[in-house]
Each structure stands twice: as C-alpha cells, then as structure tokens.
N, C-alpha and C positions, 0 to 999 in steps of 0.2 A: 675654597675647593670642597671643602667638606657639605656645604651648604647645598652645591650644585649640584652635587651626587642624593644629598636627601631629597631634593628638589626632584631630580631626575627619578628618584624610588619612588615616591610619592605619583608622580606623573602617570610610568607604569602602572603601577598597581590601580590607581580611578581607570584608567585605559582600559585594562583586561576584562572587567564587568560588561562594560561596553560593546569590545567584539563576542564577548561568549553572546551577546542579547542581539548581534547584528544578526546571526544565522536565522536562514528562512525556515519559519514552521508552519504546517500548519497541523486541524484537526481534523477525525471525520466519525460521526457517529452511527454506529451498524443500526437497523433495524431487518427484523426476521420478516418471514413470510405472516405473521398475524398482527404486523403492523406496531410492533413495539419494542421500546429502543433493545437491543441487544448487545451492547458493548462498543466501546470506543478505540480508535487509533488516535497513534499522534504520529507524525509524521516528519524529519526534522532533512534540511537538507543539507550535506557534504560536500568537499568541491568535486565530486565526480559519481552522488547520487542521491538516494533516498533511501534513509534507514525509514520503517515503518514499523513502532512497536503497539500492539495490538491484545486486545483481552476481545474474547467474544462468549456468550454463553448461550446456551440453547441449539446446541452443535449436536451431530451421532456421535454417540458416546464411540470411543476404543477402534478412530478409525481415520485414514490420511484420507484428507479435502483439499480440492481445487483451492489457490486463489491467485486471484488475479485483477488487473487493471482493466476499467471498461469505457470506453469513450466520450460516452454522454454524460450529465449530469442531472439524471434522476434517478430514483429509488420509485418507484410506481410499486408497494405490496401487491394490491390487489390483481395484476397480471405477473405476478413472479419475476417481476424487476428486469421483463424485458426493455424499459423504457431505460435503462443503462446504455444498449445499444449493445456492435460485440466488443471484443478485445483492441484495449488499446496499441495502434499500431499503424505509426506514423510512418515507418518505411516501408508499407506492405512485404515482410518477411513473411514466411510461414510461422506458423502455430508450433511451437515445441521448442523445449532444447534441444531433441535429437532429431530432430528435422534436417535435412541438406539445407536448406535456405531458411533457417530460423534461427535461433531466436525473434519473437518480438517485443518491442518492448513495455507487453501488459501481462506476458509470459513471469510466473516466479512457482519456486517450487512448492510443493505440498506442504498441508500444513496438518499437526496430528491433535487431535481433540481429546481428552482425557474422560475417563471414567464418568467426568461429571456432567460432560458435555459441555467441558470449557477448552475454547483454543486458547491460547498462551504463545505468543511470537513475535520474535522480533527478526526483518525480512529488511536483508540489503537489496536495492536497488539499483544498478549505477547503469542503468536504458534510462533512464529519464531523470527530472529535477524538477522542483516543483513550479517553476514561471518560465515562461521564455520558452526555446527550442525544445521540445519533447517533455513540456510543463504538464502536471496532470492535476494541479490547481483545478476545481470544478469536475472533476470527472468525479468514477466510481471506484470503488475496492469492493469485490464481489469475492464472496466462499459457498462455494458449489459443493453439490450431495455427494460427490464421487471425487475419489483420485483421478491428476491428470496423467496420461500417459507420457507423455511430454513428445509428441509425434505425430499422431492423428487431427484432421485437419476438417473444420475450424477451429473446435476449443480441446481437444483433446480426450475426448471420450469423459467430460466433467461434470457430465448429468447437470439435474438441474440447481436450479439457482435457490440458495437459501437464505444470506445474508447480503445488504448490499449498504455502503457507506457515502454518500457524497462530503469531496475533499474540498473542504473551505479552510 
C-alpha cells in the first residue's frame, strides 16, 4: 500500500511539469515607427482568454495610449503599420466598450506610459484565444498616439499608430 501511494506521489508530481508546459503561448516582438525593435509581449492562453504581458519603450512619456488587436499580420514601418489592417473583429460589433453594440474583440483598455516612455502591462483578454475560433495567432498588437475613447467609431479617436507587434 505504501508503495502505491509513493508510486502514485511520484506520478503526480512528473505529471504537473507537463500541463504547466501544455498551455498555449506565444510571442510578439514591438517594433516603432523607425523600424527598430521596441519591446516584447508574451502572450499565454487561459481556458477563457489571453493574458498579454508586455514591456514597450519609446512611448509619449506621462500619457494613456490605445492598444489594441489588428487583423492582419504585418508590421509595414515605413507606411505607419497600416498594413496591420483595422481592429480585430470577427463578430463585426462596434468599436468601444461603451458603444451600444460593442465591444469587439481587438477592443482593450488604455495603456499608461511612464516618465520614461516605457509601457509596463499586463492586459487580460477573454474576446479571443490564441488558435482556433477568435485565434489572433498571426495578427497584430498595435499602441496608438492617443487614448481610446472607448465609443467613437472605427478606432476610437486613437490617433495614429506607433508601435505594432506580429503574434507568432
């Protein structure tokens, strides 16, 4: 009996390494508008989203910035990362949290940049996952020059585009 239960301990414990390494991750590396790298996400998935924790530098110092999920999977610098495409958003909602018919799900809230012009954040997601039905695997993570209002339609009054990451 005794045996069975160490047996059994032993089994567990190799076991739990295993599913902590099952969860889906992935990365995505920022670059700015002069075309050089600016900070990294990782990305890890939940059973009901995506935390996305992020360092970015070369931000407006001492000011809340858009960000959000973008459809395609380019980062194009040299036209300000329209090749992103717009906001992810597979159920065509509107734009905002405070929209009547929104959220979507490339919609997340502001993000505040410090003194140094470093963002710092970690952003729950639970509108999408990274494979599969509302997977954003290949897409973008985009942080725009201005706060969203979270209402105005299409991006929310988010100015332009500064940083833009494709999610591998």
């Amino acid at each position: 009996m005794k045996r069975i239960m160490i047996a059994t301990i032993l089994a567990l414990a190799t076991a739990m390494p295993a599913a902590a390494q099952s969860q889906s991750t992935a990365t995505a590396d920022f670059v700015g508008l002069d075309g050089k790298q600016a900070g990294r996400a990782t990305l890890t998935e939940g059973k009901k989203g995506v935390l996305i924790e992020m360092e970015v530098s070369g931000m407006p110092a001492n000011r809340w910035v858009a960000f959000h999920i973008h459809e395609n999977s380019s980062c194009d610098h040299t036209h300000g990362f329209e090749s992103a495409g717009g906001h992810f958003n597979p159920t065509k909602a509107e734009h905002g949290f405070l929209a009547a018919k929104g959220p979507h799900a490339g919609d997340m809230p502001n993000q505040y940049v410090d003194q140094d012009g470093k963002l710092r954040a970690q952003v729950f997601n639970g509108m999408v996952s990274l494979n599969g039905k509302n997977g954003i695997r290949g897409r973008t993570l985009m942080i725009h020059a201005e706060s969203d209002d979270y209402r105005s339609q299409p991006v929310g009054g988010a100015g332009k585009r500064l940083a833009c990451a494709v999610i591998r």
